[in-house]
C-alpha positions in Angstrom: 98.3 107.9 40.2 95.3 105.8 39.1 92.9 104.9 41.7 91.3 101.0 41.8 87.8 100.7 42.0 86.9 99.7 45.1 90.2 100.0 47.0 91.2 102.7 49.9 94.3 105.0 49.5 96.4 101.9 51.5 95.3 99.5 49.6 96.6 101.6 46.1 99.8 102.7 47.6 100.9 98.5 48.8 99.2 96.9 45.8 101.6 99.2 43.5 104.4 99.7 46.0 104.1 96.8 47.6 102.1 94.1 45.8 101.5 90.3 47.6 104.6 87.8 48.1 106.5 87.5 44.5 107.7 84.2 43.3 111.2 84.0 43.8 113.1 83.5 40.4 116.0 82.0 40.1 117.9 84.9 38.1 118.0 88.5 39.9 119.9 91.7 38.9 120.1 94.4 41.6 120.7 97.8 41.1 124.6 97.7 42.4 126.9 95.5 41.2 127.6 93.3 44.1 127.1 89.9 43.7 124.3 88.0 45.9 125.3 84.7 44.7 126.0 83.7 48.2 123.3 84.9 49.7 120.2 82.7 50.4 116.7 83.9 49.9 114.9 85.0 53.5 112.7 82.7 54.7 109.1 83.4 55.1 106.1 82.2 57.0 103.7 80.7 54.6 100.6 81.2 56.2 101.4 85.0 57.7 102.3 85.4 53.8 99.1 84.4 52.1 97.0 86.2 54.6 98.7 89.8 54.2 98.1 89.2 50.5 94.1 88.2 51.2 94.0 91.4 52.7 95.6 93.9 50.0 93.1 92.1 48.0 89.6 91.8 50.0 90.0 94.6 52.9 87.8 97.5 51.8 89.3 100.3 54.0 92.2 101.3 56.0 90.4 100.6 59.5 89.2 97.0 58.4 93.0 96.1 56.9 94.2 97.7 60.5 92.1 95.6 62.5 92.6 92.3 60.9 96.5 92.8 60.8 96.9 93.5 64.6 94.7 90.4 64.8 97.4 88.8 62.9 100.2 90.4 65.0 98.5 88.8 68.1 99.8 85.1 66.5 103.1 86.2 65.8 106.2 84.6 68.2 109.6 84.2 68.0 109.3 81.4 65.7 107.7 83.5 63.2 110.1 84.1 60.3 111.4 87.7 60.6 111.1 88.6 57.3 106.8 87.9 57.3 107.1 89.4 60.6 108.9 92.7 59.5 106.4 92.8 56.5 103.5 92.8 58.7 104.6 95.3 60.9 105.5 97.9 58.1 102.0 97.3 56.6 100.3 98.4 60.3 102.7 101.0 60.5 101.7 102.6 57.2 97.9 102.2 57.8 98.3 104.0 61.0 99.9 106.8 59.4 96.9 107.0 56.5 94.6 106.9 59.8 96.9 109.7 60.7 98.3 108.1 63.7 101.8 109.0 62.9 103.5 108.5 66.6 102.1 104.9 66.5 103.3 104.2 62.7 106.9 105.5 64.1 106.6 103.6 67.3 105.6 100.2 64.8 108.5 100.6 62.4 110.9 101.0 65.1 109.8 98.0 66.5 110.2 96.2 62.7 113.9 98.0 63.0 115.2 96.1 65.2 113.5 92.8 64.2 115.3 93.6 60.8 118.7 94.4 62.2 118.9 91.8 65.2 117.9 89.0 61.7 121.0 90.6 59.6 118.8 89.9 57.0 119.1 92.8 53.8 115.4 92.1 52.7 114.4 92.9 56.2 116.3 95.8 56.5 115.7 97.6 53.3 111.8 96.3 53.6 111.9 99.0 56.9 114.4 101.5 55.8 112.0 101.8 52.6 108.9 102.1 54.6 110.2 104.1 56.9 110.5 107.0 53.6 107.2 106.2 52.5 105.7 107.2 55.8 107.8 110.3 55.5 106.9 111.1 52.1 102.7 110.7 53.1 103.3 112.9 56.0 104.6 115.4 52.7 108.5 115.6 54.6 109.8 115.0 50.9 113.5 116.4 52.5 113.0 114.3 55.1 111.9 110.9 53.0 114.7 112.2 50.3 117.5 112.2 53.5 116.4 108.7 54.0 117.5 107.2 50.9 121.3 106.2 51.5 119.9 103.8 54.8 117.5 101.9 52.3 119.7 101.5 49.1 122.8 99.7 51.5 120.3 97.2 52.3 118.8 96.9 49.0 122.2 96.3 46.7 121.9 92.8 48.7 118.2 92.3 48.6 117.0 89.0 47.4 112.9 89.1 47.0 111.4 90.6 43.8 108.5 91.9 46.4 110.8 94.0 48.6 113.0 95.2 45.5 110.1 96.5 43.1 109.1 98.2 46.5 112.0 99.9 47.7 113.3 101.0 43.9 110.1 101.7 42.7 109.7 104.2 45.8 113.2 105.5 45.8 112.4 106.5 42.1 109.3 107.9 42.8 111.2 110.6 45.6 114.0 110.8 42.7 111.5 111.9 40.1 109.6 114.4 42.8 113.3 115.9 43.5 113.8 116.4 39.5 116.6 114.2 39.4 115.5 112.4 36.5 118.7 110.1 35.9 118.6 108.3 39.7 114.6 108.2 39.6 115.3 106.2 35.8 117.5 104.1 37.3 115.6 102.9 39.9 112.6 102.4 38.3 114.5 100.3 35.4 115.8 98.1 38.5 111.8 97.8 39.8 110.6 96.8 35.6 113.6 93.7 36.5 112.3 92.6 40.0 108.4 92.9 38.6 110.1 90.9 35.4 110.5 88.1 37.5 106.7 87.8 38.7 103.8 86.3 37.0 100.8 86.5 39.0 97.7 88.8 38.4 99.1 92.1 39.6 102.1 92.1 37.5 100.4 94.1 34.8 99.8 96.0 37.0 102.9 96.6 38.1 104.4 97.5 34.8 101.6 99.8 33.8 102.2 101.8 36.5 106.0 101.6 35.9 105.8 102.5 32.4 103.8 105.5 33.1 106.5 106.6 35.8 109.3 106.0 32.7 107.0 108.1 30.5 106.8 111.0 32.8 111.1 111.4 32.8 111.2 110.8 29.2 108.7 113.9 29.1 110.5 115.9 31.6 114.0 115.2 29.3 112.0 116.4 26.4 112.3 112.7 25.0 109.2 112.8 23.3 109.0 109.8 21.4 110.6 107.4 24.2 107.8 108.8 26.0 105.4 107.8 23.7 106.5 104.6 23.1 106.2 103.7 27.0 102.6 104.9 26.6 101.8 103.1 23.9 103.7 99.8 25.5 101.5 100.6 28.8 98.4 101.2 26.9 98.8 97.7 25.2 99.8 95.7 28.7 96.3 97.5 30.0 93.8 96.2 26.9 95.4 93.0 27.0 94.8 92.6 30.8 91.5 94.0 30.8 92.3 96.9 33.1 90.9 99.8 30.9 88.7 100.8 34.0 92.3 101.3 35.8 94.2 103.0 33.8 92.5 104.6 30.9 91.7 107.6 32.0 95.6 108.1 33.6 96.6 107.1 30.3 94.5 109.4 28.0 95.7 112.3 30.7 99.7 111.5 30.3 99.0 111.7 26.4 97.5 114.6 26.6 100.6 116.4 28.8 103.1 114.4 26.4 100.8 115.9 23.1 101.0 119.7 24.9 104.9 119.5 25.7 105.4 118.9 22.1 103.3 121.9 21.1 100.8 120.0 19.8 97.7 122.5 21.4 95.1 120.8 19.1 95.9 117.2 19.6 95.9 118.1 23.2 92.4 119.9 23.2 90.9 117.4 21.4 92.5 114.5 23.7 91.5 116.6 26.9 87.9 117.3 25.9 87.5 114.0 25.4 88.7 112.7 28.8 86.4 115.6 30.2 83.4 114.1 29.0 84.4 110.7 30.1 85.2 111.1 33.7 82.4 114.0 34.4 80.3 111.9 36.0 82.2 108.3 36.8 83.0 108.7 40.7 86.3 106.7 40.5 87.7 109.1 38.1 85.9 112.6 39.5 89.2 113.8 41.3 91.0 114.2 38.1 88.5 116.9 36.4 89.5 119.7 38.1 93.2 119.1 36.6 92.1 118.3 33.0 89.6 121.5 33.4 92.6 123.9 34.4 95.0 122.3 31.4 92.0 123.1 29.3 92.4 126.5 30.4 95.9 126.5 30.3 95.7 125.6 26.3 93.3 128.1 26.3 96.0 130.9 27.4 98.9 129.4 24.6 96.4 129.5 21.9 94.6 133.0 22.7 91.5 131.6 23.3 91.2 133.8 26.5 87.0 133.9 26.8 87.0 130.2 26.3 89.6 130.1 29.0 88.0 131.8 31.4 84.8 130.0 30.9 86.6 126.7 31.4 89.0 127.4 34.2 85.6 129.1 36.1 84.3 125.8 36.4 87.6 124.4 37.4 87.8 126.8 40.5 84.4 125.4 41.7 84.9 122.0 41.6 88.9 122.8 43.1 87.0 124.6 46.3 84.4 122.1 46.6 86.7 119.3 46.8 89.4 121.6 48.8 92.1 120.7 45.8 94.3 123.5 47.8 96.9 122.7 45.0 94.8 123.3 42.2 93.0 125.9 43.0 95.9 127.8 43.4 97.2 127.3 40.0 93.7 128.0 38.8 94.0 131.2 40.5 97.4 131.8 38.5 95.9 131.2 35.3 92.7 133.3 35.6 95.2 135.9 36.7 97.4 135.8 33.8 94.4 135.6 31.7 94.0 139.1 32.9 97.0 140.3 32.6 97.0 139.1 28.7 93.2 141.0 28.5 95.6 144.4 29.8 94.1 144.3 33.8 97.6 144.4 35.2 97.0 145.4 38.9 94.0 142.7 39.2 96.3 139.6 37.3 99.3 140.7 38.4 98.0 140.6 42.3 96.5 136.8 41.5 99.9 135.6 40.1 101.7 137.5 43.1 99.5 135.9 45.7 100.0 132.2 44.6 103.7 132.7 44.3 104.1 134.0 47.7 101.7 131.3 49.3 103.8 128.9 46.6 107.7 129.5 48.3 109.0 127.8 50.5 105.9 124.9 50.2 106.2 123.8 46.8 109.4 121.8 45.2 111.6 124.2 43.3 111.2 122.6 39.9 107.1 123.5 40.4 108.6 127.1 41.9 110.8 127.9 39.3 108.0 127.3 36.4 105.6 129.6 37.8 108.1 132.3 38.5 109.0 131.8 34.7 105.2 132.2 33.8 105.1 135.6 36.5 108.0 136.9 35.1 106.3 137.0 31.6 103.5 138.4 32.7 105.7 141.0 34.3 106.9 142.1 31.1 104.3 142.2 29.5 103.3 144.5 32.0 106.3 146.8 31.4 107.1 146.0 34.9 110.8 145.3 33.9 112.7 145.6 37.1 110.7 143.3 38.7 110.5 141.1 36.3 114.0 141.1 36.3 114.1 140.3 39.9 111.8 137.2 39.4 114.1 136.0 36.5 117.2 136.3 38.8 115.3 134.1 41.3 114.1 131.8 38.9 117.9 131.1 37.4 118.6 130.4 41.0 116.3 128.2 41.7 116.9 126.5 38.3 120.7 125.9 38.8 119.7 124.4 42.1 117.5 121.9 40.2 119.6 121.2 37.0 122.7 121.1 38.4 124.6 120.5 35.5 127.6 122.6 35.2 130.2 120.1 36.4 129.3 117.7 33.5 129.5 120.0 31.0 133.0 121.5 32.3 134.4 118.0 32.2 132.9 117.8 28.7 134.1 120.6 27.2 137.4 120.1 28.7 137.5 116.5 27.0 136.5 118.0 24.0 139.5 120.4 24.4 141.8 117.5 25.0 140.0 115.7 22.0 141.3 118.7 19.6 144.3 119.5 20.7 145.5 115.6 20.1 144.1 115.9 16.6 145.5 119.1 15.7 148.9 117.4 16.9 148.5 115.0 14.9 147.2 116.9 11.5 150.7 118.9 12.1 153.1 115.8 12.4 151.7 114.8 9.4 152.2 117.9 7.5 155.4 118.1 8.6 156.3 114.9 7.9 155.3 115.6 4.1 157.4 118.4 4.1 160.2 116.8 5.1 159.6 113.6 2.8 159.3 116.4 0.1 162.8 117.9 0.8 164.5 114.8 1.2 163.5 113.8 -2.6 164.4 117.3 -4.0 167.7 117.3 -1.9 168.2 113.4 -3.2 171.8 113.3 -5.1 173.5 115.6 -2.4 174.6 113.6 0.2 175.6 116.2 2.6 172.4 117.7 2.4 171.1 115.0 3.7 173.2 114.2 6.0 172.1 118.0 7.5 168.4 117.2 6.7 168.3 114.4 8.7 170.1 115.4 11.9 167.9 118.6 11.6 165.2 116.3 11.2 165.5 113.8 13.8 166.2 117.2 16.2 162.6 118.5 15.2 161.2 115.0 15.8 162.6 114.9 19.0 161.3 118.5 20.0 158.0 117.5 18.1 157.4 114.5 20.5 158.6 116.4 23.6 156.3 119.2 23.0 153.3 116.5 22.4 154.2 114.6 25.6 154.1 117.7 27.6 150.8 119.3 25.9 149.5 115.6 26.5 150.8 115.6 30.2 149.3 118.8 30.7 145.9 117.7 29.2 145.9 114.7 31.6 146.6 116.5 34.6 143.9 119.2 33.6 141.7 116.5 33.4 143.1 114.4 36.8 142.6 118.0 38.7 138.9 118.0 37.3 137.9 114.7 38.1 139.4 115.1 41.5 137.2 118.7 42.0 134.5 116.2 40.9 135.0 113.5 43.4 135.3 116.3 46.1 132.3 118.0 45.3 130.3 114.8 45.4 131.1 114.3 48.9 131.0 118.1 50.0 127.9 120.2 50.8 127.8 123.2 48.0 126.8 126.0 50.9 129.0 125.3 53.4 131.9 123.6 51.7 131.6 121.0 54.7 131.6 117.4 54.1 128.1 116.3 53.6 126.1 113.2 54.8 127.2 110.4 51.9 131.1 111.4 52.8 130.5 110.8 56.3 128.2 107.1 56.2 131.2 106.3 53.4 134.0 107.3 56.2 132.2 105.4 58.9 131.5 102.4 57.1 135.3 102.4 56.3 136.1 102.1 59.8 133.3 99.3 60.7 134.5 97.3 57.8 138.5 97.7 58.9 137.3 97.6 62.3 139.4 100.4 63.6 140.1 101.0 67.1 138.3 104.2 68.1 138.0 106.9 71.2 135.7 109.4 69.1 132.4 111.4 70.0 129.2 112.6 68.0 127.1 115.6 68.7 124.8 116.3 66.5 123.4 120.1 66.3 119.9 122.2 65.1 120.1 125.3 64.8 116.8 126.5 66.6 114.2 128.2 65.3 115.7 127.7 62.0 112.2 127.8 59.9 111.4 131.0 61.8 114.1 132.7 60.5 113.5 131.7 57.0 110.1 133.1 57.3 110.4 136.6 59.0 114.0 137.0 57.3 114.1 135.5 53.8 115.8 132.3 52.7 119.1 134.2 51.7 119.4 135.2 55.4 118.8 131.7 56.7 121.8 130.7 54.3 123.8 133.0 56.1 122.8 132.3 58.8 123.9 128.2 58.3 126.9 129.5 56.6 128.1 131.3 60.1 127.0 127.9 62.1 129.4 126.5 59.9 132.4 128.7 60.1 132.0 129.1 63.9 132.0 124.8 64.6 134.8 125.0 62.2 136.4 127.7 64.7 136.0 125.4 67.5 137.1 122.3 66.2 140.8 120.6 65.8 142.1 119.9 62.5 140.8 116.1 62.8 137.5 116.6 63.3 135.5 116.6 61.2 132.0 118.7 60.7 129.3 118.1 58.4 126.5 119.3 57.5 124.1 116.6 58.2 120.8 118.2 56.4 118.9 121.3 56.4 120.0 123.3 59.4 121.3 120.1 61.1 125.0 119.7 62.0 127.1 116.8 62.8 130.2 117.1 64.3 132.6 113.7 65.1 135.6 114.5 67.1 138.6 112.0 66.8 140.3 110.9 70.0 138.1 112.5 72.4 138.7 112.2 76.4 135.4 112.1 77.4 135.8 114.0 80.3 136.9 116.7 77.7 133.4 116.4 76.0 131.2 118.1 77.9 133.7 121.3 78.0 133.8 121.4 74.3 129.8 121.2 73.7 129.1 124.0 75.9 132.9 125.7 74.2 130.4 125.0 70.8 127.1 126.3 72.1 129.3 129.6 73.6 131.2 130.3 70.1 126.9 129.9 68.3 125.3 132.0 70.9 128.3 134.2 71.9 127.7 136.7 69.6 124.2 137.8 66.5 125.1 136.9 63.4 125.3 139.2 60.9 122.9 138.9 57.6 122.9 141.3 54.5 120.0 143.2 56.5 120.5 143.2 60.0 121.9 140.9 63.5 120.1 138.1 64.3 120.5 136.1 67.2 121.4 132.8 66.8 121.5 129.5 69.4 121.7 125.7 68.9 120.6 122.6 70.6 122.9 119.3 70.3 123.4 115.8 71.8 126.0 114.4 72.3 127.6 110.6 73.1 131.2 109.1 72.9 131.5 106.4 70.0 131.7 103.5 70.9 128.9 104.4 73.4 130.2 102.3 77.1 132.8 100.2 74.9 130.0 98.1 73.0 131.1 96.6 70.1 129.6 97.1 66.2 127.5 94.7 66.8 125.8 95.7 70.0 125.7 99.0 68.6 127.0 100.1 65.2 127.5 103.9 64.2 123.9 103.9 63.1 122.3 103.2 66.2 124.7 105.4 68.3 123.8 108.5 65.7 120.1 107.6 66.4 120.7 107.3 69.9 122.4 110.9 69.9 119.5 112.1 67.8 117.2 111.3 71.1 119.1 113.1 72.9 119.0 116.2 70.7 115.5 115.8 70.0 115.1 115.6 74.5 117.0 119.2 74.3 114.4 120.2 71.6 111.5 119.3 73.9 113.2 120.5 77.3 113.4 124.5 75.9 116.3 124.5 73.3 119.7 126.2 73.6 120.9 123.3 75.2 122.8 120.1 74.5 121.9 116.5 75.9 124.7 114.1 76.5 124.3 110.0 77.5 127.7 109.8 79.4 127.5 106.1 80.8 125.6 103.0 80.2 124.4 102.0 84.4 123.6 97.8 83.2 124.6 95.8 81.4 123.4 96.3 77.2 121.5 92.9 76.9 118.9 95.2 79.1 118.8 98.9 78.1 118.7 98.4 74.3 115.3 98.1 73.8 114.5 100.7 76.1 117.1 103.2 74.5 115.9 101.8 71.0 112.6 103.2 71.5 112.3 105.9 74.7 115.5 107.8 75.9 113.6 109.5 78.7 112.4 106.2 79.9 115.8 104.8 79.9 117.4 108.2 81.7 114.1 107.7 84.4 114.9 104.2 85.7 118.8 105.0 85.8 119.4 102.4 82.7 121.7 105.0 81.4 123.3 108.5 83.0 122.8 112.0 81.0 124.1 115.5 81.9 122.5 118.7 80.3 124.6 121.4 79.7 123.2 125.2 79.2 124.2 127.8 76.2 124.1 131.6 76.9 120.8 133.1 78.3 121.6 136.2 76.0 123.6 137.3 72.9 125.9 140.0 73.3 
C-alpha cells in the first residue's frame, strides 16, 4: 500500500479506508439487492463531522489524532447524532490499537456497539461491525477479521452513506483478496468504485487509485493479464491528472513490474525494476519498498540463470531486510539465496535454507503464500534427486491448493450441464434422422396404400416410444441436475471437516426465527477445545483435524436429533438445543464435557487427551424479548462466559442461569464486563467441572 508523505500509518489506513464525510448522492447501488428506497439517510452532527475530517487531514501522528479526538469525545451528549458519535469512537478505537492499546480499542468499539444497535441505524452498525475486523486484521487475526465478515455485510446491504460503504466494502475486499477468494474480494471492491463514484472532493482520486490497484492485483492473480493492465494504466492516468505522482508512482511502477513478470516477460520486468531501484534508493517515503524490488530482482535473477548477478543482488536485499527487521522478507530472501544454491549443485546447504523458512513459514503464513513456496521446495527437491520427499511436499502442496481453489463443485455442475447439453442434442440430431428415414419410405411406399397404412401406425408407435424415451432421459437429466444443486446448497451451509452445519447456516436459521418471531425455550453453549494450538504444534495439523473431527462426533453423541451442532470456527463449537428445561442444562453441559474428556482420542500416531471449556445460557436469556436482547447479543454474552472459563483454568463450562434486576440495569454492565455483573449479583452463574483425568 502506498504511504502519504507526511501521514502516520492511521492516518493512511482512514484516508483510504475511511476518507472524510462523503457527499450524499442521490442515486446509491449496494452490494445486495434489497431496496433502501425507504430508508432515510442517518443524520449527522455537522460540526463533530468537519472536525474528524480536519484531523485525517492536519494530525501528524497517531498520539496527536488520539488526543485531539478524546478532546472531542469530552463534548459529545446524548444529543449528538449517533452516527458522528459512532464514527468518532471507531476512529479512537483504531488509533489505540496502532498505539497498541488493544484492550482499550475493544473496550471503545463496544461502547460504539451499542450506540449503533440501541440507534437501529444500518450505517452505524456496519460502520462498527467493519471496524471491529479492521482492528482484527492489524492485530494480524486474519481468521478472526475473515469470521467477522457476515455481522458487517447484514448491516451494510442497507447502508446509506458513500463514506461508511467505500469503507466496509473496500475492507471486506481487502480480507477477501488476502484469503484468495478472488470473486467476493472483486465484488466488493466494484461495490466500493460505486460508493467512491458518488464523491467529488479531493481524496476521491485517491480513492480510486487505490481501488484500481486492488482490481489490478485479482486480475493478476486470475491470470487476466490485460484487464490488469488496463486498471494500471486507468490508475496511472487518474494519478498524473491529479498530481499525485509522489503517491502512487512508485506502487504503480512496482505492480507493473509483478504484472510484466507473471506474463513471463523477465526483461520488461528487469528493466522496469531497475529502474524503480534507482528511484526510491535514497527517497525516505519510498525506502521500505527496496528490500522487496531487490529480492524480485533476485528472484528474475534465478528464472533467467543469472545466478552470480543474483546473489549479488539479493546480498544487499538481506541487509537492508535485517536492518529494517522486514521478518517477512528476509525470509523469502533466505529462500532464494537457498535455491540459488541448490541450482549452483550445494544441495545440503540450499536445501537446509529452503527447509528452514518453510518450517518457520507453516502454520504463520496464508496457504496461498504456503502452497507457492512448497511448489518452489519441491523443485528444488528434484532437482536434488531427493524424489520421495519431494513427493511428500507435492502431496502437501495439492492439499493445501484444493483448500485454496476450491473449485471442484463448479466444475462438477459444469460438466454435468455440458452432459445434459449433449445428450439433448444428440436426441435431437436422431429424431431428425429418423424422421428422414421415415419421410423417405413413405415416398418409395407411396401408391400402396396398405403399406402405408402399416408405416404409419409403426410410425406413430416409434414416435410415441421416441418421445417417451426423451422425456425420461430429459427427466433423468433434470433430477441429476436437481440432486447436484441440492449437494451444492448443502455444502454451502455445512463445514467440509466435520460435515456439521457451519456459521452462515446457523446466523441464516436464527434470523429465520427473529423475523417469524417464533416462540422459543432453547439454549446455547458455545465450546473451545483447549489447548487446541498446542496440539497443532507438538502433533501436526492432521492430528488437530482429528482431533476436531472426534469433538464433533462425540457432541453429536450427546445430543438429540433437534439439536443442532456447528462448528462455529477453528476449534470452536456451538451447540443450540431446542426445547431445553433449563433445569436439564446444566446436566447435559457437564453430560458434554464427560463424553470430551471421558476418554484420549485417538490420532494416526498416538492418544491424546482432550478437554473443552463452554458457556452456556438459555435463549431467550430471563424471557427478554429480541429487542432487549437479540440472538447476537445472547451469543456474545455466552462467549463471556466461555471466555470467564478460559481465564478461571479451562476444563470447565460457565453458565448465566438468571437475570437478579431488572434489564434496563444489567445490560450495560453485561455488554461490557461479565465478571462485574456476576460480582454485584446483577446476574447468577454456576460453574460446572469436567473430568480431572482421562481414562
Amino acid at each position: 500500500m502506498a504511504c502519504l508523505k507526511g501521514c502516520s500509518t492511521l492516518m493512511i489506513t482512514l484516508l483510504l479506508f475511511w476518507g472524510g464525510t462523503f457527499a450524499h448522492a442521490q442515486t446509491q447501488i449496494p452490494l445486495a439487492t434489497a431496496s433502501n428506497d425507504d430508508i432515510a439517510p442517518p443524520q449527522l452532527d455537522a460540526n463533530l463531522e468537519a472536525e474528524l475530517d480536519r484531523l485525517l487531514i492536519e494530525a501528524d501522528s497517531e498520539q496527536a489524532m488520539l488526543e485531539q479526538m478524546q478532546e472531542l469525545r469530552q463534548n459529545l451528549d446524548d444529543d449528538t447524532a449517533p452516527m458522528s458519535r459512532v464514527r468518532l469512537l471507531s476512529y479512537i478505537a483504531l488509533s489505540f490499537t496502532y498505539l497498541d492499546q488493544v484492550d482499550k480499542a475493544y473496550d471503545l468499539i463496544d461502547k460504539a456497539e451499542i450506540i449503533a444497535r440501541d440507534s437501529g441505524l444500518p450505517d452505524a452498525q456496519a460502520e462498527v461491525a467493519a471496524t471491529r475486523i479492521l482492528i482484527k486484521n492489524i492485530e494480524g487475526k486474519l481468521t478472526e477479521a475473515y469470521t467477522l465478515i457476515n455481522t458487517a455485510t447484514v448491516h451494510l446491504e442497507q447502508a446509506q452513506l458513500p463514506r461508511v460503504r467505500y469503507f466496509a466494502n473496500n475492507l471486506i475486499g481487502s480480507i477477501y483478496l488476502e484469503k484468495n477468494n478472488t470473486e467476493r474480494a472483486l465484488e466488493h471492491l466494484i461495490a466500493a468504485s460505486t460508493a467512491v463514484n458518488e464523491t467529488d472532493d479531493e481524496r476521491t482520486p485517491i480513492r480510486r487509485i487505490f481501488l484500481k490497484l486492488r482490481i489490478a492485483e485479482i486480475y493478476n492473480k486470475q491470470k487476466l493479464y490485460e484487464q490488469a493492465i488496463e486498471q494500471i494504466d486507468s490508475a496511472e492516468a487518474i494519478m498524473n491528472e491529479a498530481g499525485l505522482e509522489a503517491m502512487y508512482g512508485p506502487e504503480i511502477t512496482f505492480l507493473r513490474a509483478v504484472t510484466a513478470t507473471e506474463q513471463g516477460l523477465y526483461d520488461q520486468a528487469f528493466d522496469i525494476y531497475s529502474q524503480l531501484e534507482r528511484d526510491i534508493k535514497n527517497d525516505p517515503d519510498w525506502g521500505y519498498m527496496q528490500t522487496s524490488v531487490l529480492n524480485n530482482l533476485g528472484d528474475l535473477a534465478i528464472r533467467t540463470k543469472r545466478f552470480e548477478a543474483g546473489i549479488q543482488v539479493l546480498q544487499e536485499a538481506l541487509t537492508l531486510a535485517v536492518e529494517n527487521n522486514d521478518v517477512i522478507n528476509e525470509e523469502l530472501i533466505r529462500f532464494n539465496l537457498g535455491f540459488i544454491d541448490v541450482h549452483l549443485g550445494q544441495y545440503e546447504q540450499g536445501l537446509s535454507a529452503m527447509r528452514n523458512v518453510v518450517e518457520k513459514a507453516r502454520g504463520k503464513w496464508s496457504n496461498s503464500e504456503l502452497e507457492m513456496l512448497l511448489g518452489e521446495y519441491a523443485e528444488a527437491l528434484t532437482m536434488a534427486s531427493r524424489h520421495q520427499q519431494a513427493n511428500a511436499i507435492l502431496t502437501e502442496q495439492r492439499q493445501l491448493r484444493e483448500s485454496v481453489f476450491n473449485t471442484e463443485l463448479q466444475k462438477n455442475v459444469t460438466e454435468l450441464q455440458n452432459l445434459y447439453d449433449s445428450k439433448d442434442k444428440a436426441q435431437q440430431i436422431e429424431l431428425l434422422q429418423r424422421q428422414k428415414e421415415l419421410s423417405d419410405q413413405l415416398l418409395e411406399n407411396e401408391r400402396q396404400q396398405q403399406v402405408i397404412l402399416i408405416l404409419g401406425v409403426v410410425v406413430a408407435l416409434l414416435l410415441t416410444a421416441l418421445a417417451f424415451y426423451l422425456y425420461r432421459a430429459a427427466h433423468r437429466s433434470n433430477q441429476a441436475l436437481k440432486q447436484a444443486n441440492a449437494q451444492l446448497a448443502d455444502q454451502s451451509l455445512r463445514d467440509p471437516l466435520t460435515g456439521l452445519l457451519n456459521r452462515r447456516a446457523m446466523q441464516q436459521e436464527l434470523q429465520r426465527q427473529e423475523r417469524e418471531q417464533q416462540p422459543s425455550n432453547d439454549a446455547m453453549v458455545l465450546l473451545d477445545i483447549d489447548y487446541f494450538k498446542r496440539i497443532n504444534d507438538h502433533h501436526g495439523h492432521s492430528a488437530g483435524d482429528e482431533v476436531i473431527r472426534a469433538v464433533a462426533q462425540r457432541l453429536l453423541d450427546v445430543c438429540r436429533d433437534n439439536d443442532k451442532v456447528i462448528r462455529w470456527g477453528g476449534e470452536e463449537f456451538l451447540i443450540y438445543l431446542k426445547n431445553t428445561d433449563k433445569d436439564a442444562l446444566p446436566r447435559f453441559v457437564l453430560r458434554m464435557l464427560k463424553a470430551i474428556a471421558g476418554k484420549p482420542i485417538k490420532t494416526e500416531k498416538e492418544e491424546l487427551p482432550v478437554t473443552a471449556t463452554a458457556g452456556f445460557i438459555s435463549y431467550p436469556f430471563a424471557d427478554l424479548n429480541q429487542a432487549e436482547m437479540d440472538w447476537e447479543a445472547t451469543l456474545q454474552l455466552v462467549d463471556k462466559a466461555l471466555y470467564a472459563g478460559k481465564v478461571h483454568g479451562r476444563n470447565q463450562a460457565w453458565g448465566i442461569v438468571s437475570l437478579n434486576v431488572p434489564f434496563a440495569q444489567a445490560h450495560q454492565v453485561l455488554d461490557t464486563d461479565l465478571a462485574k455483573a456476576i460480582e454485584q449479583n446483577l446476574v447468577s452463574a454456576i460453574t460446572l467441572h469436567g473430568p480431572r483425568h482421562n481414562t
